[in-house]
N, C-alpha and C positions, 0 to 999 in steps of 0.2 A: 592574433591567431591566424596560422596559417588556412589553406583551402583543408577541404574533409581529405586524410591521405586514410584514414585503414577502410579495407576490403568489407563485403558487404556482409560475408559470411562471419565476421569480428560481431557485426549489431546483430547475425540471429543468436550468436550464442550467446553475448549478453542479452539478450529479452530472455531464452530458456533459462538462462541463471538468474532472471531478478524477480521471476515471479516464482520457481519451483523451490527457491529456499525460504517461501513463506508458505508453501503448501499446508505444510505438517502446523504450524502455530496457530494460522489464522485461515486458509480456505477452507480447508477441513471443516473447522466449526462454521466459518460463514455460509457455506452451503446446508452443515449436517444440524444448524445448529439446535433443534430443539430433540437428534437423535443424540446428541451429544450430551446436552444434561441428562437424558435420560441413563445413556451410557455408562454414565461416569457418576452420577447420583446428585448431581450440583443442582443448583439453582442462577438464576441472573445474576444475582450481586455474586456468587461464589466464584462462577467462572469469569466476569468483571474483575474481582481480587485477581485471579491469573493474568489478564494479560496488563492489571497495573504492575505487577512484579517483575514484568517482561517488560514496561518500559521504564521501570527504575533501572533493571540492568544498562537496558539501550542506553538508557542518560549518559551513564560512565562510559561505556563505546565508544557512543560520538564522540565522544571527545578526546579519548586516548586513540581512537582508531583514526580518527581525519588524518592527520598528520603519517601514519603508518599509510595511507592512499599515498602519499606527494613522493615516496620514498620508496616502493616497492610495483613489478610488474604488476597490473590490474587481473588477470589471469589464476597466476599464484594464488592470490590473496582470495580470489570467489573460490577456486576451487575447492580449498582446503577447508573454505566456510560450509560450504554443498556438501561434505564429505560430515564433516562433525554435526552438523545439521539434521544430519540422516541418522547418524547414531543415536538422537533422541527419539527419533520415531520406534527404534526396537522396542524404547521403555514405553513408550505412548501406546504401543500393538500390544500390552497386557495392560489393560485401566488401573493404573496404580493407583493409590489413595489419593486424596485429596492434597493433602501435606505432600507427597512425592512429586505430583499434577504441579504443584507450586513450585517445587526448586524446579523442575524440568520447563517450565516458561519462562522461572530466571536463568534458566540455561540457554534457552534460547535467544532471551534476549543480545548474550553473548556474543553464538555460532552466527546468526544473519546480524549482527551489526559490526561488530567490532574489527573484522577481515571485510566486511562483503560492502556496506552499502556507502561507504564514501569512494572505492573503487569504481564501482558501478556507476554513481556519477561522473565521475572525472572521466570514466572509458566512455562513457556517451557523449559529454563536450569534444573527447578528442574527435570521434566520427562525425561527431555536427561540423568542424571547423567551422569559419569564420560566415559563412553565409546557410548554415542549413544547424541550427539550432532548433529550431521548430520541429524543422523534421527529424533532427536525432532524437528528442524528446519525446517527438509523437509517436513514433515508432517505436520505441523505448513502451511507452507507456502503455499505447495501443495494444502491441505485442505481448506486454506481460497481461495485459489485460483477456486476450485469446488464450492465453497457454494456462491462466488461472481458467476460463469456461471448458475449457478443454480438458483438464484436473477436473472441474468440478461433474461433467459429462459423464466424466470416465468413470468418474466416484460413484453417479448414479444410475449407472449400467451396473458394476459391479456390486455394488446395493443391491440393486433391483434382481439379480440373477443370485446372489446368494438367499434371500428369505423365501420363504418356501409356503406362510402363511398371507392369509389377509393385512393390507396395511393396517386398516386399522386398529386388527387385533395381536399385533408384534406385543412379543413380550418383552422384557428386557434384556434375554439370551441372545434373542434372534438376532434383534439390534446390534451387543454386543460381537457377535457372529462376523454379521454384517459390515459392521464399520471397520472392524480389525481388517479384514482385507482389503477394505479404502485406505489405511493407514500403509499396510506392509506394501501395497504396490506403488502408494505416493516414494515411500522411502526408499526401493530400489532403484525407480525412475530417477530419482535426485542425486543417487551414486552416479547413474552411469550419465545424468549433463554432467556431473563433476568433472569424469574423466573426459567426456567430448573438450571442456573448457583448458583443461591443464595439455591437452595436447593440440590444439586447433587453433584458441582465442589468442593467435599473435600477433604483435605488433613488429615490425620493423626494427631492430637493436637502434638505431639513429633514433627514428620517433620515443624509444622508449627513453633514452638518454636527455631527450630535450623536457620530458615532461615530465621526468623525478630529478628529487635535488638530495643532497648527501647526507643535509642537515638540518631541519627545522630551526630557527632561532627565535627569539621573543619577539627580537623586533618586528621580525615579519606577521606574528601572530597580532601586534601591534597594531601593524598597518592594516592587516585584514578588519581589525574590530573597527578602526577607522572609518568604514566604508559606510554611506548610509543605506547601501542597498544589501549589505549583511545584515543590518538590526529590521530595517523592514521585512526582509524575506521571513527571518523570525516568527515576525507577526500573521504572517500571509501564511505562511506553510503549517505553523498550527492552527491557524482559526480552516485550511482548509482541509487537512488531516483529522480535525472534530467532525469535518461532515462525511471524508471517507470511512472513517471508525463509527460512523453512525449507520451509513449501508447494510452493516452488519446486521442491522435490527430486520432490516425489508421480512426473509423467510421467517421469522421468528413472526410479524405485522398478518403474515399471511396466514399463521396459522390460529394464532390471538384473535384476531379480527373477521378477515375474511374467511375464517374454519375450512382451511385448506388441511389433507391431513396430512403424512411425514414426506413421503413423497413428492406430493405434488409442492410443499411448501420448499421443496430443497430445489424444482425446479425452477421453481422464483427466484430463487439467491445465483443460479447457474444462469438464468435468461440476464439479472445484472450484469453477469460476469460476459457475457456477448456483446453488450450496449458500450463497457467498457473501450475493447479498440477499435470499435466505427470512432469513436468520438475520437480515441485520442490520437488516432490518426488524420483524422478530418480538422480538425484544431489545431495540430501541427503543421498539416498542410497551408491553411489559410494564417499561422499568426507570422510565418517566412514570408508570403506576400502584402502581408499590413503590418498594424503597429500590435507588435508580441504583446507589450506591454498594455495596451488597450483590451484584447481580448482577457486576461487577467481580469480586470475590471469587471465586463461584463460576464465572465465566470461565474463570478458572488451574486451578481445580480439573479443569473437564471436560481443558484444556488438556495437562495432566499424564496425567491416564489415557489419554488418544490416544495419548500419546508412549511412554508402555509398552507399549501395544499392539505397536508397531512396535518399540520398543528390545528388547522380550523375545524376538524372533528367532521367533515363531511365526506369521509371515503367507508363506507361500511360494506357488508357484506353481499351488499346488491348492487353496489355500485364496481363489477368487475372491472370495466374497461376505463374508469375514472381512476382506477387502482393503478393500472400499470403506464396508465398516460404521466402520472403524478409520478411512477416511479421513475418513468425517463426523464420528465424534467428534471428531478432532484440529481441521476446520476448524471444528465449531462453537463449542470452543473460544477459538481464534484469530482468529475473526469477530465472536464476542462482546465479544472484548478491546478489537478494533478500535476495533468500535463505540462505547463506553464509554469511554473512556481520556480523548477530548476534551467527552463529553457532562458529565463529572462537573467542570468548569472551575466550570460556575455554580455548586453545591455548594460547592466550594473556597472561595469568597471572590473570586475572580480579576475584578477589574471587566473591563468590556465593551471600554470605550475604550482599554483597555491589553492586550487580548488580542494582536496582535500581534506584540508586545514582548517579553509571556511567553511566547509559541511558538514567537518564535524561543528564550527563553534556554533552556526545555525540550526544545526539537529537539536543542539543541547535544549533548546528553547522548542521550535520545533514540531517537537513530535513528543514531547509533552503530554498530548492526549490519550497514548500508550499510557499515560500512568492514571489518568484521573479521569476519561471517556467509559471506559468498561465500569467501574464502580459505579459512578454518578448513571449510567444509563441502566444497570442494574439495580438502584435504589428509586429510579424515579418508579423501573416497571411493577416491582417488587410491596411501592408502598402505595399504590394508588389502585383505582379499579382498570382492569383491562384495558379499553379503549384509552379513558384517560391519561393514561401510563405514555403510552405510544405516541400523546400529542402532547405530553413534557417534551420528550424527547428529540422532538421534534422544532417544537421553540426552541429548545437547546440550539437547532443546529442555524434555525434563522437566526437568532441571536450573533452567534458567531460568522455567518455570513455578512451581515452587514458592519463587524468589528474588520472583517479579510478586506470588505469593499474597499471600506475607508484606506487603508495601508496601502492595497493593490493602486488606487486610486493617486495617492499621493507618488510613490513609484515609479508612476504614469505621468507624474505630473514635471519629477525630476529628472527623470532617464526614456522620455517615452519620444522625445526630441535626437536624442543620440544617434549616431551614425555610429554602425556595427565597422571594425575598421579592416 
């Protein structure tokens, strides 16, 4: 791979495109989320069922969409995703039923995978070239991780300046009221990155020609499953995709647990969303001057100890500051991994021209937790008492950190030697 050729203003538009076409699916609820059930009449397992629907779609994406990256401008392909993406929010800004709630997260799973996120990758390898992987990555991740607190901010100004009553005596109108214009303003802002991307996000006609090819063939899809650093990543990016899908719970912990009320529990999920790119740009920073592959490693590690924090049942309602010490560990953890998981592709072997290809065949497996994380974390909260719910969930996510170690680890053990070339 050659040195990094596209301009800088290429990597802000892909950060505004990689986190604003998951506004509407998933920040929404992560920040609003116990306005959310209310909104919409759901419960945990209910809205769990949604976004396992949204990642059975994904499943088929990845896998027909990889291959449509290696062959099509990266630009194109996000825009048109940000565009259709948004047209699900008009249906989201009237609380449809339940049943409608469900096709339209199978919708989504669609609009943000199948055009958008093997693009997304491959445009971020290209800005890393050959010596600043870390830092495409981190910045990549960092940045979507601002531009989601920055969504999330915005959500809760707008919130906050629509209800007219006491928090804690919102009724379900108000709420409704309220969110709907979190919705319609998410949805208009994601038109107009659209348009910034389809007329801005360009690359050079040379560079575009060197990094799509005309024809996918088996063989080549062959040779990618050949790789051992494809079926590892598998393993690494779902067990750490379980403990980003797990974040999700923090505002909901806050308001369970520590009786935080709508509010203030949404600011919890929005202070995550801040902690997100200190890290991942700090991570990125330092895994370009050591071994990328080692920090990986130590990801799961921190990732692991968070997750005891909270599985061991001793963060309760008087323990504020033990709360959010325990939240940074876990996210810095799980933001580390983020980060990392697609920067260590170069490391791997994984040529340029075929990344696509291979993320879709590593999404397939992957990201997996879209289908089987929301339920499973909806049933543990749903069938046990409060607290204890919260510290399933929680072992859940140690569990799978120390499955991500192992894999990251070995990785480490056979690409973590390699000279980037």
């Amino acid at each position: 791979m050659n040195q990094r050729k596209a301009p800088w203003h290429f990597l802000l538009l892909l950060i505004l495109a990689g986190e604003s076409v998951f506004i509407l699916p998933f920040v929404v609820a992560r920040v609003f989320r116990p306005t959310v059930l209310d909104a919409f009449g759901l419960d945990n397992l209910q809205l769990g069922v949604c976004f396992s629907i949204y990642g059975i779609t994904a499943l088929l994406s990845y896998l027909f969409g990889g291959p449509i990256a290696d062959k099509f401008p990266p630009r194109k392909l996000i825009a048109v995703a940000l565009w259709m993406t948004a047209a699900g929010g008009l249906l989201y800004s009237i609380f449809p039923s339940y049943n409608a709630l469900k096709a339209l997260y199978g919708y989504w799973g669609f609009t943000t995978i199948f055009l958008f996120w093997a693009p997304m990758i491959k445009a971020a390898r290209v800005w890393g070239g050959s010596t600043s992987q870390g830092q495409a990555f981190g910045f990549l991740e960092g940045g979507r991780g601002l531009v989601g607190a920055l969504f999330g901010a915005l959500g809760i100004l707008i919130f906050s300046l629509i209800i007219t009553s006491e928090v804690s005596e919102l009724s379900v109108s108000e709420s409704r009221a309220a969110l709907k214009q979190v919705i319609l303003v998410s949805t208009i802002l994601i038109v107009i990155i659209g348009l910034l991307v389809w007329f801005f996000m360009r690359l050079d006609s040379k560079i575009e020609k060197e990094i799509n090819i005309e024809k996918i063939t088996l063989s080549q899809i062959r040779d990618v499953l050949r790789l051992p650093s494809v079926w590892l990543l598998m393993i690494i990016i779902l067990c750490a995709y379980v403990g980003y899908k797990i974040t999700d719970v923090f505002s909901l912990y806050a308001q369970d647990v520590m009786l935080y009320d709508q509010v203030q529990s949404a600011q919890v999920g929005t202070f995550l969303l801040f902690v997100r790119p200190v890290i991942g740009v700090l991570i990125g920073l330092l895994a370009d001057r050591s071994q990328i592959t080692f920090w990986l490693v130590i990801s799961f590690v921190i990732s692991f100890l968070g997750a005891l924090l909270f599985a061991l049942g001793i963060i309760s309602d008087s323990a504020t500051v033990l709360f959010f010490i325990s939240i940074m560990v876990v996210s810095t953890g799980v933001y580390a991994a983020r980060t990392l998981y697609f920067a260590v592709m170069e490391k791997g072997q994984i040529p340029l021209v075929l990344t696509g290809t291979a993320v879709g065949l590593i999404s397939i497996i992957g990201y997996t937790p879209d289908i089987f994380v929301g339920p499973a974390m909806g049933y543990l909260l749903e069938n046990s008492q409060v607290a204890e719910g919260h510290q399933h969930v929680f072992w859940m996510l140690a569990l799978f950190s120390v499955i991500g170690g192992m894999a990251a680890w070995y990785y480490f053990h056979l690409y973590g030697k390699i000279k980037q070339n």
